[in-house]
C-alpha positions as CSV (number, residue, x, y, z in Angstrom):
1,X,-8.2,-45.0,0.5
2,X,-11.8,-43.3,0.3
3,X,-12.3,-42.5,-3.3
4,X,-13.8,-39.1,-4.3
5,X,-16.7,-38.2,-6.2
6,X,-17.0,-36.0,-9.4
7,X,-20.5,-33.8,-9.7
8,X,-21.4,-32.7,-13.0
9,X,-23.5,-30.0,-12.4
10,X,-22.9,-27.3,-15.1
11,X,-25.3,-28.4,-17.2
12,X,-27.6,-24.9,-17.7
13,X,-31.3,-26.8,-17.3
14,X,-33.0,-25.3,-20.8
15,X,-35.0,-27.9,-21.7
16,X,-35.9,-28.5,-17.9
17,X,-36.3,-24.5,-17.4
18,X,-34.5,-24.0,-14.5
19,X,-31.7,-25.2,-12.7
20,X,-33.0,-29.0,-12.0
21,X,-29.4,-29.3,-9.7
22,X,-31.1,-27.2,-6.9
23,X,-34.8,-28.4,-7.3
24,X,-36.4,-30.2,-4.5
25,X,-37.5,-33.6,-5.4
26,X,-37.8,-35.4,-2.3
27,X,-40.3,-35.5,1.1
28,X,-38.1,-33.0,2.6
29,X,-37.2,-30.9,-0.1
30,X,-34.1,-33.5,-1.3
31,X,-32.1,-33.3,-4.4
32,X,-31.3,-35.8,-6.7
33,X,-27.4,-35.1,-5.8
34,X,-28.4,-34.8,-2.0
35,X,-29.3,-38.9,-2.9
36,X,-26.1,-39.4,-4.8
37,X,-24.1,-37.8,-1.8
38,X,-26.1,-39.7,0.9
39,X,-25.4,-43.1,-1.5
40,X,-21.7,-42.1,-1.8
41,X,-20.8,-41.2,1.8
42,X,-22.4,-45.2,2.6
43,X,-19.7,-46.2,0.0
44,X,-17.0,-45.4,1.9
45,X,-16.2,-41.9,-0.8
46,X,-14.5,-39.1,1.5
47,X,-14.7,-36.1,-1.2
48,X,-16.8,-34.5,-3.4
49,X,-16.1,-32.1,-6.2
50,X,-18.6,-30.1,-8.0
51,X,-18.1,-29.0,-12.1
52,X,-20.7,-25.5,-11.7
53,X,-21.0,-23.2,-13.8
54,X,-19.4,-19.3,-12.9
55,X,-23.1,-17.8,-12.7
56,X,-24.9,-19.7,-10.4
57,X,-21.4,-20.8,-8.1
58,X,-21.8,-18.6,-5.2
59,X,-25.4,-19.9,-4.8
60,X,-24.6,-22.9,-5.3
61,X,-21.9,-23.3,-2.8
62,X,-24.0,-21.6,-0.5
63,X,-26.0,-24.3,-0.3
64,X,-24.0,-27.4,-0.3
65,X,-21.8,-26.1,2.5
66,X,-25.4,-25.4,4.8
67,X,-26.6,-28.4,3.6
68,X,-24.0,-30.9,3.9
69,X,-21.6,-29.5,7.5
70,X,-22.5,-31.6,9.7
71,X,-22.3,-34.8,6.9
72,X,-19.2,-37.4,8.0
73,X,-17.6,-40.1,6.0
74,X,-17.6,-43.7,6.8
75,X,-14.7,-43.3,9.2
76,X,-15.7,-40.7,10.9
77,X,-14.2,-37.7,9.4
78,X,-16.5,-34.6,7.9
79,X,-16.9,-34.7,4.3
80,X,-14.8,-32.7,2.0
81,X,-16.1,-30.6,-0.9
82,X,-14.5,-28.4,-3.8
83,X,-16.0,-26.7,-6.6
84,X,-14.7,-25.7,-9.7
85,X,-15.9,-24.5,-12.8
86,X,-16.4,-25.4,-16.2
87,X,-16.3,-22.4,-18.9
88,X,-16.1,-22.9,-22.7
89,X,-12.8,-20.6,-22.7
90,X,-11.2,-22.8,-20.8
91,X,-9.0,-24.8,-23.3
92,X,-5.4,-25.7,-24.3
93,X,-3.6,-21.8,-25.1
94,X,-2.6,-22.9,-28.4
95,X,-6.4,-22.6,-29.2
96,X,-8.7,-19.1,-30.2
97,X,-12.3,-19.6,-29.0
98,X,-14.4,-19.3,-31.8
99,X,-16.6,-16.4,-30.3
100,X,-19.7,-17.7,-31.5
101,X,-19.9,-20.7,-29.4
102,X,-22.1,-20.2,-26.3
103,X,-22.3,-23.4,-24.5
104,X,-19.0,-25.5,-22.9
105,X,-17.3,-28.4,-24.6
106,X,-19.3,-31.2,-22.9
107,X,-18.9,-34.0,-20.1
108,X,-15.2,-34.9,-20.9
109,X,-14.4,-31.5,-21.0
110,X,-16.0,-31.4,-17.6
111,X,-14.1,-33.9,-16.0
112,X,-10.8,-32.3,-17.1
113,X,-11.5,-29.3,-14.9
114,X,-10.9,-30.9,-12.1
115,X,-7.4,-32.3,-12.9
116,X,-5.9,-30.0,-10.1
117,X,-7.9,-30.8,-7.3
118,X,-8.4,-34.9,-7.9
119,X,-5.0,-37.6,-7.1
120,X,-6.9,-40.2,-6.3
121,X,-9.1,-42.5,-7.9
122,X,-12.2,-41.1,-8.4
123,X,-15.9,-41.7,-9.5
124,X,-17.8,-39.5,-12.5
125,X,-21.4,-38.9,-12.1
126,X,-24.2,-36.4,-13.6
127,X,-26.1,-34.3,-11.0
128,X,-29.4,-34.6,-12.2
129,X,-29.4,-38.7,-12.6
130,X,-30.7,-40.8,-9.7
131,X,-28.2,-44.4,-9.4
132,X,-28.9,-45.9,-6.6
133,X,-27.1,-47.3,-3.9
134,X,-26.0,-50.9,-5.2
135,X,-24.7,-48.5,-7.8
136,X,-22.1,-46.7,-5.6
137,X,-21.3,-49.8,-3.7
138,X,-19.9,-51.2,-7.1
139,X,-18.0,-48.1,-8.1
140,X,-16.9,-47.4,-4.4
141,X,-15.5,-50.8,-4.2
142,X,-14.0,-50.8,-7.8
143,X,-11.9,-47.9,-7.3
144,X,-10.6,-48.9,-3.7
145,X,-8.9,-52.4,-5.1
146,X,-7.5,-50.2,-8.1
147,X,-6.1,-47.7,-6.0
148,X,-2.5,-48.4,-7.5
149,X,-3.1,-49.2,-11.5
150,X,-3.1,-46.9,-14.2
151,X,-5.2,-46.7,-16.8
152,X,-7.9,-48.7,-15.6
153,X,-11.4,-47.4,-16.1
154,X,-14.9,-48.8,-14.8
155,X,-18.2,-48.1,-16.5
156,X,-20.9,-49.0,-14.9
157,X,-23.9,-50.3,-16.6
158,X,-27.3,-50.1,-16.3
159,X,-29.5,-52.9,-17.3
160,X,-31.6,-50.9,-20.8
161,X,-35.0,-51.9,-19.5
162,X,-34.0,-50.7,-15.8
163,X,-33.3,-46.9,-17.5
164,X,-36.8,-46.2,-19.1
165,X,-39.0,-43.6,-19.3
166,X,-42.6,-43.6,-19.2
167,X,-42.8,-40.2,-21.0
168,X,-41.8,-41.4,-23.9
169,X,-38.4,-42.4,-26.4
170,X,-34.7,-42.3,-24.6
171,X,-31.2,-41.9,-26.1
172,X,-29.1,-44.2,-24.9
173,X,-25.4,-46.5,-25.7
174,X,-25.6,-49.8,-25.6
175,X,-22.1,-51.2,-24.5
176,X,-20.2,-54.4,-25.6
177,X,-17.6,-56.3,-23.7
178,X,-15.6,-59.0,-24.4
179,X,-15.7,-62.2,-23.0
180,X,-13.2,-60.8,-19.7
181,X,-15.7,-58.0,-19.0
182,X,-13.7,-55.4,-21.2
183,X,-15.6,-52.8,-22.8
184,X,-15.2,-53.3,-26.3
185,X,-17.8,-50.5,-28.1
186,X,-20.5,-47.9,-27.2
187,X,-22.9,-47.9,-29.8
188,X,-25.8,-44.6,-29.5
189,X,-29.3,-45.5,-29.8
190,X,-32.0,-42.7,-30.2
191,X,-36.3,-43.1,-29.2
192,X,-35.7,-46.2,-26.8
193,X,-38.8,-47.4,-25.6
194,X,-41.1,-50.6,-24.5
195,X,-43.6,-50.7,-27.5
196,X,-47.1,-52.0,-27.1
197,X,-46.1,-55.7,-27.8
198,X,-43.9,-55.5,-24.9
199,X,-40.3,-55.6,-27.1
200,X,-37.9,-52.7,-26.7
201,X,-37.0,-50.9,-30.1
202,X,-35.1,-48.2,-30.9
203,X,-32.8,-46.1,-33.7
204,X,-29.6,-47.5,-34.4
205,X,-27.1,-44.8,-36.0
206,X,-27.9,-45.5,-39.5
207,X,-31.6,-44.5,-38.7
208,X,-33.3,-47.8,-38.7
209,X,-35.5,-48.7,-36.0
210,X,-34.2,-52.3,-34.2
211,X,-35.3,-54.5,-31.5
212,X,-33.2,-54.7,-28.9
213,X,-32.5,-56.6,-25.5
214,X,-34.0,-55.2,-22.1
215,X,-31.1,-56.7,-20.5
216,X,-28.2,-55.3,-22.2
217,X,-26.1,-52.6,-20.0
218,X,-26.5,-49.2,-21.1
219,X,-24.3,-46.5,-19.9
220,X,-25.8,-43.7,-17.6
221,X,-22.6,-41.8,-17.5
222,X,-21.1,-43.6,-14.0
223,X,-17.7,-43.7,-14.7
224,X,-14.5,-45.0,-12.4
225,X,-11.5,-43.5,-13.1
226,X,-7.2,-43.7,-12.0
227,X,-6.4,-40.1,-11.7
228,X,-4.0,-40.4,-15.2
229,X,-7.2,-40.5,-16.9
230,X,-6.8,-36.8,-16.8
231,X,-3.4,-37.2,-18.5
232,X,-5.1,-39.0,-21.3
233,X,-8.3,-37.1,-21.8
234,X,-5.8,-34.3,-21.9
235,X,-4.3,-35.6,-25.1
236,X,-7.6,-36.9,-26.9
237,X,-9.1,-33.1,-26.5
238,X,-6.1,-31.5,-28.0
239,X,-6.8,-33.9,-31.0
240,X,-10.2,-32.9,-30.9
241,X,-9.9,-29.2,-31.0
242,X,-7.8,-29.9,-33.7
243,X,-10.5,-30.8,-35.6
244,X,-13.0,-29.0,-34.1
245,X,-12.5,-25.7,-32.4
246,X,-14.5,-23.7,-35.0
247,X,-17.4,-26.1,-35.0
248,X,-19.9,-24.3,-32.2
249,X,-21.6,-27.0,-31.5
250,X,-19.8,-30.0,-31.5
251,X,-18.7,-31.1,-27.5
252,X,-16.5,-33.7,-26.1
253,X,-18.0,-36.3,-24.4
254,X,-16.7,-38.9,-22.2
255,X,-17.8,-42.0,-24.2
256,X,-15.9,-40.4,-27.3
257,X,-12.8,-39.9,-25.2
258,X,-12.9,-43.3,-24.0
259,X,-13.5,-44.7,-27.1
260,X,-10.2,-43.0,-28.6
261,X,-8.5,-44.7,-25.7
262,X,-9.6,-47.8,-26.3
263,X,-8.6,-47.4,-30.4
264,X,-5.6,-46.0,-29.7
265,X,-4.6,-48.9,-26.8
266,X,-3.7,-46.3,-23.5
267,X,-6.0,-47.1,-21.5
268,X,-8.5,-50.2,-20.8
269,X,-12.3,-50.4,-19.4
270,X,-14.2,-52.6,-17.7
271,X,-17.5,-53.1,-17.9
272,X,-19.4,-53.6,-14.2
273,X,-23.4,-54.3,-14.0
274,X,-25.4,-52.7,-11.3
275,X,-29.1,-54.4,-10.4
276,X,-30.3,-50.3,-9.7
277,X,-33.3,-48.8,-11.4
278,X,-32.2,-45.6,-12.9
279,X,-34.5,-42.0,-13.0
280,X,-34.1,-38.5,-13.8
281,X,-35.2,-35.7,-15.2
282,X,-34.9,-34.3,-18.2
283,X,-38.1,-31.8,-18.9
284,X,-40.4,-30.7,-16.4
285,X,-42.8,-33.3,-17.0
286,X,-40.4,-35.8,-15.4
287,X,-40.6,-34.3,-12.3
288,X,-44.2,-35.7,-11.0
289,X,-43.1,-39.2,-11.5
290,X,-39.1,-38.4,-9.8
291,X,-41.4,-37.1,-6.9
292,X,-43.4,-40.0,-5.8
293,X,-40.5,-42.7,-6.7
294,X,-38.2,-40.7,-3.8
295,X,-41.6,-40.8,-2.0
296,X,-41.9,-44.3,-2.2
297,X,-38.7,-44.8,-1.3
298,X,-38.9,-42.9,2.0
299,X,-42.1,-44.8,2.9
300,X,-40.3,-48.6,2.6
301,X,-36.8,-47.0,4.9
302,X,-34.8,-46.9,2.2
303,X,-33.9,-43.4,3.2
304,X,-34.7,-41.1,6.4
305,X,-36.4,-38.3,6.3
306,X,-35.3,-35.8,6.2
307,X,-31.8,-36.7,4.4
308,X,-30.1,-34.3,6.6
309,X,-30.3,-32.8,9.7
């Protein structure tokens, strides 16, 4: 069974100002998802589909397919690709759109549009977040031995200290598992950063500032997923617009989803550590820094270059 992986890539890039999916960050002119793809392919993954927005599809697709033809999987065989997109119309009919709301309903809401093109277990991954191999290697190999369960999910987490930014504060949730590995909570923490003393603080959700430990996992938004997850998600969004489909800002993100499973007892997570250093960019001032770390790891081999030929 070669898993497949999930691209979100609709994100619209305001704060970065542009569409950071398609910029060139490494020797060649790489993407961050032209890594993620290389990473996957080495994990033994056979598909990839892409969550794009309507606008820039054709473009994008353009691209990919150039990019990416001559790209085989593990075994030999050419690497499949689908795209579909994410729009904030598309919800349950028994919904009206509030028609002031301009942006999509978030990351969950991302993953559901690909219910009709994923049946088997996939991975969940954001297209402008660098993982790193040892990364895919975990979630490759966790989705292959749970080919046949239901409602089994994987997050993988990233040591906190190992997901820093040198720019400045980072939002992040810090997970909790119980003594089998079973993710328990994900608690948001806001302005994350190594102070001068050396000790990581941050904002808890009451708004107090708290120390916390450089080695607990974080999530980055790596998910492994049974294909009923859709099923599930399904049912925890209807719930959601319940409550919320005249609110024009609020979105439904994966966490949340998953944390409604876990209240509710349908579906069970396990927690799985990666030893990867995480990067990405956010606002343009990332770049610089993404530029020479792909850099640098051209110059020790850990990638050719160019990624493709």
């Amino acid at each position: 069974m070669k898993p497949t992986l999930l691209v979100l890539a609709a994100g619209m890039g305001s704060r970065y100002g542009g569409l950071k999916q398609m910029d060139g960050l490494g020797p060649s002119g790489e993407t961050i998802i032209d890594y993620s793809i290389y990473d996957a392919v080495q994990a033994g993954f056979g598909k990839v589909v892409y969550i794009v927005r309507e606008y820039f599809r054709e473009q994008f697709e353009e691209v990919v397919k150039q990019k990416y033809s001559n790209v085989k999987c593990i075994d030999g065989e050419p690497l499949q690709f689908q795209f579909v997109v994410q729009e904030l119309d598309k919800i349950p009919a028994r919904f009206t759109l509030n028609p002031e709301r301009q942006k999509p309903w978030g990351t969950a809401h991302a993953v559901l549009m690909a219910k009709d093109v994923i049946k088997e277990p996939f991975a969940v991954i954001n297209g402008d977040d660098y993982y790193g191999k040892e990364s895919f290697k975990v979630v490759g190999d966790w989705l292959r031995a749970h080919e046949n369960t239901r409602a089994q999910f994987a997050l993988i987490g990233f040591a906190l200290e190992n997901t820093l930014s040198e720019s400045g504060g980072v939002s992040r949730g810090i997970c909790d598992a119980d003594a089998s590995g079973v993710l328990t909570h994900v608690e948001e923490h806001s302005k994350i950063e190594k102070e001068a003393d050396g000790v990581v603080r941050g904002i808890n959700y009451t708004g107090g500032k708290v120390e916390l430990d450089g080695k607990a996992l974080c999530s980055m938004n790596m998910w492994g997923f049974t294909p009923d997850y859709f099923e599930l998600s399904d049912a925890v969004f209807e719930s959601f617009l319940d409550e919320n489909i005249d609110n024009v800002k609020a979105e439904y993100y994966i966490p949340y989803a998953i944390d409604c499973m876990i209240k509710e007892g349908t579906a069970q997570t396990e927690l799985l550590s990666t030893p990867s250093h995480w990067f990405g960019v956010t606002y343009k001032e990332d770049r610089p820094g993404v530029v020479a770390k792909f850099q640098e790891l051209a110059d020790k081999g850990v990638y050719p270059t160019p990624l493709y030929k």
